[in-house]
C-alpha atoms as one frame of an Amber mdcrd trajectory, in Angstrom:
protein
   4.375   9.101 -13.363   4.093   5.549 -12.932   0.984   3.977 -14.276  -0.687
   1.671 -10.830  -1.838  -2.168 -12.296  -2.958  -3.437  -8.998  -1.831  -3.927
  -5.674  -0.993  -6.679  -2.829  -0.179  -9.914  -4.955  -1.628 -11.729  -2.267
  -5.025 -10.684  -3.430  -4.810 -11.706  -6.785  -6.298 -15.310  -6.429  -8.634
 -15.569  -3.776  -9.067 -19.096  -3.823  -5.512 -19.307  -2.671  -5.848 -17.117
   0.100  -8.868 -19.274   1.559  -6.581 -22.385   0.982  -3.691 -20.578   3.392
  -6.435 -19.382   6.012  -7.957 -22.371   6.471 -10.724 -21.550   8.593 -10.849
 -23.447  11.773 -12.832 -21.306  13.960 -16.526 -20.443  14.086 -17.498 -16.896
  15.097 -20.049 -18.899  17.925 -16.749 -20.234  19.200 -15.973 -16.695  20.660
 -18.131 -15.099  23.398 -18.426 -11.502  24.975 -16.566 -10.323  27.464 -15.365
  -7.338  29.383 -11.559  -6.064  28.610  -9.650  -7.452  31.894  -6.846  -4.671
  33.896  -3.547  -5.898  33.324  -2.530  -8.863  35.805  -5.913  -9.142  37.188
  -7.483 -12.634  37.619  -9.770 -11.855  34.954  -6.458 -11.082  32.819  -4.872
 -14.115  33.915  -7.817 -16.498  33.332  -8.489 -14.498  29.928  -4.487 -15.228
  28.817  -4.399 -18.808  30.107  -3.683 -21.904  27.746  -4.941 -19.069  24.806
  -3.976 -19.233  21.096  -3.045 -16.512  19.340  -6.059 -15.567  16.711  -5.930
 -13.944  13.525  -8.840 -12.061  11.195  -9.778 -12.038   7.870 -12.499 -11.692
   5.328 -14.346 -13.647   2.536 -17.124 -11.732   0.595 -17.629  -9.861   3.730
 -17.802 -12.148   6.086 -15.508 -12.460   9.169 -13.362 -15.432   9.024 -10.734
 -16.789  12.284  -7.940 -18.525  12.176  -4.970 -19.344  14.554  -2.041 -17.226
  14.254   1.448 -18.020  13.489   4.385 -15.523  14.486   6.511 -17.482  12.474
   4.268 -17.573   9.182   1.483 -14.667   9.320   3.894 -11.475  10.733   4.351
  -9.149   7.338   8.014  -9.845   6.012   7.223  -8.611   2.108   4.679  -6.049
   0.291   5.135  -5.890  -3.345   3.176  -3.201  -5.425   3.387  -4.081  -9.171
   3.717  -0.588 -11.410   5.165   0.554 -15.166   7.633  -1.797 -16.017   8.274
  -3.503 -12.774   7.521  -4.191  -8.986   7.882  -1.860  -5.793   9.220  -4.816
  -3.285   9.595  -3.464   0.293  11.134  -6.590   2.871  11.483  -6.396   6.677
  13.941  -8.137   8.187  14.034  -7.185  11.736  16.985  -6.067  13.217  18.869
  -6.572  10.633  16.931  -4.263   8.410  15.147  -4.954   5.047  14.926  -2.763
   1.845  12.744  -0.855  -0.241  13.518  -1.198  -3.898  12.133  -1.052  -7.635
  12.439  -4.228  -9.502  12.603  -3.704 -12.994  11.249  -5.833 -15.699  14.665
  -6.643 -17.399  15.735  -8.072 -14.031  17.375  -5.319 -12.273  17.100  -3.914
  -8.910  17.343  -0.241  -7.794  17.180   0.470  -3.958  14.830   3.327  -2.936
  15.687   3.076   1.172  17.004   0.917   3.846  14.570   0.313   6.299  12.317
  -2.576   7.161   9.043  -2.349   4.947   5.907  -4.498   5.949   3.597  -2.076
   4.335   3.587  -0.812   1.004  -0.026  -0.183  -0.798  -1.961   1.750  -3.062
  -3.647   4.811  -1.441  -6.124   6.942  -3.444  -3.889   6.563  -6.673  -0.468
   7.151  -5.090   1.800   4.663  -3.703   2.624   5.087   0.179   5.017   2.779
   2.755   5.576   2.342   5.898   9.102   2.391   7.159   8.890   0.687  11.091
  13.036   1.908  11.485  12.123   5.761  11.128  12.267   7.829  13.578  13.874
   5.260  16.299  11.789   2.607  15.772   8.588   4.403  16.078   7.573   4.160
  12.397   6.712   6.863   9.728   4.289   6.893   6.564   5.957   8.139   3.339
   4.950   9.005  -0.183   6.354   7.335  -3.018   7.553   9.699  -5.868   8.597
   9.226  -9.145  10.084  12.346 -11.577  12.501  12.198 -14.267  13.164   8.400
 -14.158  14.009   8.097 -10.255  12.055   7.028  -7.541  12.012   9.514  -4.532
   9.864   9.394  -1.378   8.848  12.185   1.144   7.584  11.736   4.692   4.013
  12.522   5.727   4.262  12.046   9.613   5.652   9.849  12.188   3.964   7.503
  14.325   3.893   7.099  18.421   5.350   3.299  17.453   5.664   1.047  14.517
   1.884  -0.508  13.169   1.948  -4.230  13.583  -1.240  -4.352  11.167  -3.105
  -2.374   8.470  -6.000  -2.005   6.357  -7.938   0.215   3.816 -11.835   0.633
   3.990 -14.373   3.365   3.080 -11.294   5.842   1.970  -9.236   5.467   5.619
  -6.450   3.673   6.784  -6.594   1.986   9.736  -3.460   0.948  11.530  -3.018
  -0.815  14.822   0.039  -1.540  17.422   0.877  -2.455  20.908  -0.608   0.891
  21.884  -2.181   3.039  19.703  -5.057   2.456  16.802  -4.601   4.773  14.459
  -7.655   6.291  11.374  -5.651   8.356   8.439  -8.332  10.239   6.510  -6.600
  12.689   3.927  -3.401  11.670   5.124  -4.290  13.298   8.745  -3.692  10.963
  11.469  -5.818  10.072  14.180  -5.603   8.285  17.249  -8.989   6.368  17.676
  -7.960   4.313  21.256  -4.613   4.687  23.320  -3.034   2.077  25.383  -6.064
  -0.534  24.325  -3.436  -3.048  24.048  -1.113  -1.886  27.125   0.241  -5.051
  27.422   2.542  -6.354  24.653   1.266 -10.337  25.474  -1.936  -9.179  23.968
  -0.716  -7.698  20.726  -2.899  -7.124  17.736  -2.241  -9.596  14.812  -4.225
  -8.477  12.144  -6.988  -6.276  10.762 -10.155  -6.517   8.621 -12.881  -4.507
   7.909 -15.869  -4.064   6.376 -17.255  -0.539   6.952 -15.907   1.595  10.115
 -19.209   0.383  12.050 -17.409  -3.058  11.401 -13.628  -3.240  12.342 -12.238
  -6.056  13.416  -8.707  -6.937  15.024  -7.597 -10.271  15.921  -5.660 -10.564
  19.363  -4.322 -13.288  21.457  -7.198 -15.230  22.986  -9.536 -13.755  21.044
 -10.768 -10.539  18.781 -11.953  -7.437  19.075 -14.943  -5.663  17.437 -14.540
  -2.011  16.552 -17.669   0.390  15.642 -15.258   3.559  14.711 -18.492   6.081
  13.864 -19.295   6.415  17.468 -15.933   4.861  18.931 -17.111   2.018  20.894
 -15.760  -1.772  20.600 -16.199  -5.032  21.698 -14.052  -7.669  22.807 -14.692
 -11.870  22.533 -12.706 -14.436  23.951 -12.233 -18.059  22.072 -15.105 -19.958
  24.798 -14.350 -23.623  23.843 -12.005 -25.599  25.692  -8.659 -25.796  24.094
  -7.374 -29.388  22.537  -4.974 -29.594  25.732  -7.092 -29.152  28.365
């Protein structure tokens, strides 16, 4: 079996994460409001001249940044393990990889596919392939026996997560429609249809606790409390540099 060293590369110098999420935004600089109907004039005035916002944390506290499609989507996950690196890639339409990068240099491939999530889950290795079934997305287990690397499904989701975290022993996932809990590998759809609309997509995820989930969105964030299943949404309240 392999033997785990640690997981996400990106969170192996935390200094250098703060240096590439530069805060720029103050958590005063967003205020309450009410979730707006699609194409209301609530919606409208909620969507107009907004940035798109992304979330994060440093030593628990909730930090906001502007998000870039071109920069901040996931494109790579790497998982470092015995004697080499689980590197899954998504490129689109055009379809990424999932492969095991040996230490001597070489490269076996695992599955075609297109792999923004790969992580460490309750000492196993897990992915998420966004291709599989039709572009809905499924969660598989990585396995390793007698020298090859092997990987069997768990389930299949309603549509592909744009986002993910781990906290308190869950995953939480989020997309255009569905936000998803996975306790013991048994998924759960916490809110349907919360973001309807595909303009106001969730960008990322970051959590504390479940009583403290947070997704950033454009315009703004939202605030989940998933013990009793109630959230909160803010708005960015300051007037944007072009107005």
């Amino acid at each position: 079996m392999f033997k785990l060293k640690t997981i996400f590369i990106w969170l192996l110098i935390s200094g250098l994460i703060d240096s590439l999420y530069a805060q720029k935004y103050h958590v005063a600089d967003f205020e309450e409001t009410q979730v707006p109907k699609s194409d209301s004039a609530a919606w409208h005035k909620f969507r107009s001249h907004q940035l798109d916002f992304k979330v994060w944390l440093r030593h628990d506290k909730l930090k906001i940044g502007e998000f870039d499609t071109n920069k901040d989507l996931p494109t790579q996950a790497e998982v470092l393990v015995d004697k080499g690196l689980i590197v899954g890639t998504d490129q689109g339409e055009f379809y990424g990889r999932l492969t095991f990068e040996d230490d001597g240099g070489g490269t076996t491939q695992i599955k075609n596919g297109d792999f923004p999530f790969v992580f460490v889950y309750k000492h196993n290795i897990f992915f998420i392939d966004t291709t599989d079934p039709i572009n809905k997305g499924a969660l598989y287990k990585l396995t390793y026996d007698e020298g090859k690397y092997a990987y069997e499904k768990i389930f299949d989701f309603d549509e592909p997560p744009r986002t993910m975290c781990i906290v308190g022993g869950d995953i939480l996932a989020g997309s255009f429609n569905y936000f998803y809990r996975i306790h013991d590998l048994q998924k759960e759809v916490i809110f349907k249809g919360f973001f309807s609309d595909e303009t106001v997509s969730p960008t990322s995820i970051a959590a504390t606790d479940l009583q403290h989930v947070y997704i950033g969105i454009d315009g703004g964030y939202v605030q989940f409390n998933l013990v009793n299943n109630t959230y909160k949404c803010f708005k960015y309240s300051k007037k944007y540099p072009w107005d």
